[in-house]
N, C-alpha and C positions, 0 to 999 in steps of 0.2 A: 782123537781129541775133539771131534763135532767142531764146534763153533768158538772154542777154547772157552768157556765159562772155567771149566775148573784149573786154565792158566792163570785168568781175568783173578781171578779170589787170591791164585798163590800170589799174584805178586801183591794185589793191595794187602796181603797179610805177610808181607817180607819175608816169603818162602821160596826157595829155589825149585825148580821146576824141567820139569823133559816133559813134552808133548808127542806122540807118536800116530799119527794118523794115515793108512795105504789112500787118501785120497788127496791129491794135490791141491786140490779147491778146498778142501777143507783145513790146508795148511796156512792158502794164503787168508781166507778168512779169516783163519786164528791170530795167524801176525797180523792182520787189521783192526782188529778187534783189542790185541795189545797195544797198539798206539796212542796211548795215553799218557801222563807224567803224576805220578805220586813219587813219595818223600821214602822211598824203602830204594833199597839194594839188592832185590832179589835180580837171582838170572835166570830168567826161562828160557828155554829151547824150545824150537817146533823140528819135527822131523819127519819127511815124506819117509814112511819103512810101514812094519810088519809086524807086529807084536809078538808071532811068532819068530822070530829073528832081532833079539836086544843086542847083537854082536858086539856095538859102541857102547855098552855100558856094561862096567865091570861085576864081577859076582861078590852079593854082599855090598852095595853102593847104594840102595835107594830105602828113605826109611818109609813111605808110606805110598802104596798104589790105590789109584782110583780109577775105575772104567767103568764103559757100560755101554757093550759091543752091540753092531747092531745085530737083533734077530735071525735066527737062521728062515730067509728066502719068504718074506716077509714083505719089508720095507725095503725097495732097491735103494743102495748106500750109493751105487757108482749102478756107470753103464757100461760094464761088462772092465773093470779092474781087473787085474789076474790080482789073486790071493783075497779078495774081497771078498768077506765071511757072510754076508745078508743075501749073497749070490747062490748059495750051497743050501742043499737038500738038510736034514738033522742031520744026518749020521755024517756026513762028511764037516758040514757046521762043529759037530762035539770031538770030531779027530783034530781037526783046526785049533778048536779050544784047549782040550787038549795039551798042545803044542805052547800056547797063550801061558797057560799054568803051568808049566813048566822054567818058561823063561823067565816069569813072574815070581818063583821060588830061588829060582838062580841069580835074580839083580837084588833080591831082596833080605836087609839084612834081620840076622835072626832076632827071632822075640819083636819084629814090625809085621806091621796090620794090612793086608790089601784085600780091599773094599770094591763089590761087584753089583752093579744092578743090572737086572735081566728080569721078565717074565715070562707064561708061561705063553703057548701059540695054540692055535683050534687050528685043524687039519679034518676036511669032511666031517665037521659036523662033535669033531672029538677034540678031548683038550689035550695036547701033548705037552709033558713037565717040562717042558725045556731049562729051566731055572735048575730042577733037582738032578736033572743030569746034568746040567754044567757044572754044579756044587762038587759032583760027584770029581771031578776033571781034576776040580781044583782038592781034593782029600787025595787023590791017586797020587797027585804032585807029590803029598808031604805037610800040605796044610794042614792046621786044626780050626772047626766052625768057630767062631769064638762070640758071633751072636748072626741071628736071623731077625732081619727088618723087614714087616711088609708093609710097602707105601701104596696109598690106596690114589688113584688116578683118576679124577673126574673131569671132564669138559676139555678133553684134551684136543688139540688142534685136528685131529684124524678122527674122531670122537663121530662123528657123524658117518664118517666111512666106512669104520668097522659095524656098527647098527644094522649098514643096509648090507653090508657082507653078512651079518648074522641073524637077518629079519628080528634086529629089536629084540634077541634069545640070548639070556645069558652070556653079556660082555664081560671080556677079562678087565676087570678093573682094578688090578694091582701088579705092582712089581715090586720084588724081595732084591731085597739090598746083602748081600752076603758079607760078611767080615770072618775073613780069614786073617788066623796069626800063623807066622813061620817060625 
């Protein structure tokens, strides 16, 4: 759940809400970041867990997912979390996922939408899909693509970082927003 923005939205739009985030700093954040008073009745939850593991949430219970996992080995999320997916090489990153879209088809009810943004990563000099293998993760599940979003990223806070990682050569400057239907 990063920073809970997309808690922040559900409740001033009087949505009910689950948050799942494996880092505990990022849970208290989130409930910090909740601490506000608007005129709705939504209920949000935050929950320290695993996205592969929804155990507390029934099959067929959630009508709309939203995420946007950090990159496989990338940007460190934690230092050194067991099950922390930005820690892991791809191929162990997309077993992980994987797992993600799986539990993501089983809390989610049928004929609803869940919505993934991810791009792709450079490894020596080469660009790895990361994005279209994870799409792929999520078609294995049982989903159907049901649109491809590409949002285009400029001036980004890391924005400078990546430059001098890629001498100023062809920055990935988009990330695809996946909508999956079940």
């Amino acid at each position: 759940m990063g920073s809970g923005t997309t808690l922040v939205e559900a409740k001033l739009l009087n949505r009910n809400a689950v948050g799942v985030d494996i880092n505990p700093q990022s849970v208290s954040i989130s409930e910090t970041n909740l601490q506000f008073q608007c005129e709705t009745n939504s209920k949000i939850y935050t929950r320290n867990g695993n996205a592969t593991d929804l155990h507390f949430i029934k099959d067929n219970r959630i009508d709309f997912i939203c995420t946007h996992p950090p990159y496989a080995n990338i940007i460190k999320y934690s230092n050194g979390i067991d099950g922390d997916i930005s820690l892991l090489g791809v191929n162990e990153f997309l077993r992980e996922m994987q797992m993600v879209s799986k539990e993501s088809y089983r809390v989610l009810k049928k004929g609803k939408m869940c919505a993934v943004m991810i791009g792709d990563i450079r490894k020596y000099g080469k660009v790895v899909p990361l994005g279209f293998h994870m799409m792929e993760c999520f078609l294995m599940a049982g989903f159907t693509n049901k649109e491809i979003i590409i949002k285009e990223q400029h001036n980004c806070r890391s924005t400078d970082y990546w430059e001098k990682q890629n001498k100023n050569f062809l920055l990935l400057a988009h990330e695809y927003i996946f909508v999956f239907q079940k």
